[in-house]
N, C-alpha and C positions, 0 to 999 in steps of 0.2 A: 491839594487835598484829594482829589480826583480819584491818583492813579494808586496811591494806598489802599481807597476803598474797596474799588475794582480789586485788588490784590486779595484784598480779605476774602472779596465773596467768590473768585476764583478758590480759594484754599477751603474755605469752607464746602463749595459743592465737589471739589476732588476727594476732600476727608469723606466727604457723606456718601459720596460713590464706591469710596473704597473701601468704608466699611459695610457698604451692601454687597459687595464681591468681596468680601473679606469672609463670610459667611460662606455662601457659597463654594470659592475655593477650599476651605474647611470641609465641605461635603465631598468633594470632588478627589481630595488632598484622601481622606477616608478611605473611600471607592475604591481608589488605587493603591493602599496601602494591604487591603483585604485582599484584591486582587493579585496583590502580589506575593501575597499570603499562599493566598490557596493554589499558585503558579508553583513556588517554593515546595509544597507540598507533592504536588503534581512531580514535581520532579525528584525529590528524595524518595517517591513512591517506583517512580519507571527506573529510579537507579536499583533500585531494592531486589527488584522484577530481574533487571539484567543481570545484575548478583547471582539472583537464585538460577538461571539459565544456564550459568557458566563462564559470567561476566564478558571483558568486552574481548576476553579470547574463544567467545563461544562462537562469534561469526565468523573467524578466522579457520575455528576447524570445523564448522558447519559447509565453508568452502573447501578443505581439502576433502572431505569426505566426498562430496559432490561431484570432485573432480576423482577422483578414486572409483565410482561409483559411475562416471562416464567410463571412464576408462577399461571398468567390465564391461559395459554395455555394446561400446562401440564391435568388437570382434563378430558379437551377436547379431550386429546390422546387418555386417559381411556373410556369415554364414546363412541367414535365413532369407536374403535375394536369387541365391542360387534355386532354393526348396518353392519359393514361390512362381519363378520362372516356370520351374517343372511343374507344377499343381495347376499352374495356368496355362501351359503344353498337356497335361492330363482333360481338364477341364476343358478344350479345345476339341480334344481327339473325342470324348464322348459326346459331346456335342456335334461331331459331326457324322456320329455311327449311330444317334437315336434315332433318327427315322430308317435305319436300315434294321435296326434293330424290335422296332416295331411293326415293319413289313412282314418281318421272320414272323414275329407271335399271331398276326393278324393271317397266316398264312398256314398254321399249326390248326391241322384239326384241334378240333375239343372232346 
């Protein structure tokens, strides 16, 4: 007669446990139901957004432009290392004729 009773009061505190997490999961169950709501939204929202962009071939020619747009630029690297060589052979040369050059004025009646 023992091992029945044991059985019962076993069944009894699992039912009574599990309909306290029974509740609980039901909130939890909620949570993530809203959650996944407002995720869903989130994204029918950023898909909306890439839509209006130019959708998902707008990265695509966001990149060729890019590279179009290197591809002016680069020639203009090569061109204006020559111009700054010289500006900094310019800026060398009067830099080493200013004090000759203020000898001269300092040396000019007034």
């Amino acid at each position: 007669m023992k091992p029945p009773l044991c059985f019962c009061y076993l069944v009894l505190c699992l039912t009574s446990l599990s309909c306290e997490r029974h509740a609980e999961l039901k909130r939890e169950v909620a949570a993530l139901d809203a959650k996944l709501k407002q995720d869903e939204a989130a994204i029918r929202q950023h898909e909306k957004d890439i839509a209006e962009l130019g959708g998902r071939e707008g990265l695509t020619r966001l990149l060729e432009q890019t590279q179009i747009k290197e591809g002016q630029l680069r020639p203009l690297e090569f061109i204006n290392a020559p111009r700054e060589r010289k500006l900094s052979a310019i800026e060398t040369e009067f830099a080493r004729l200013k004090p000759a050059a203020e000898a001269f004025k300092a040396a000019q009646p007034k």
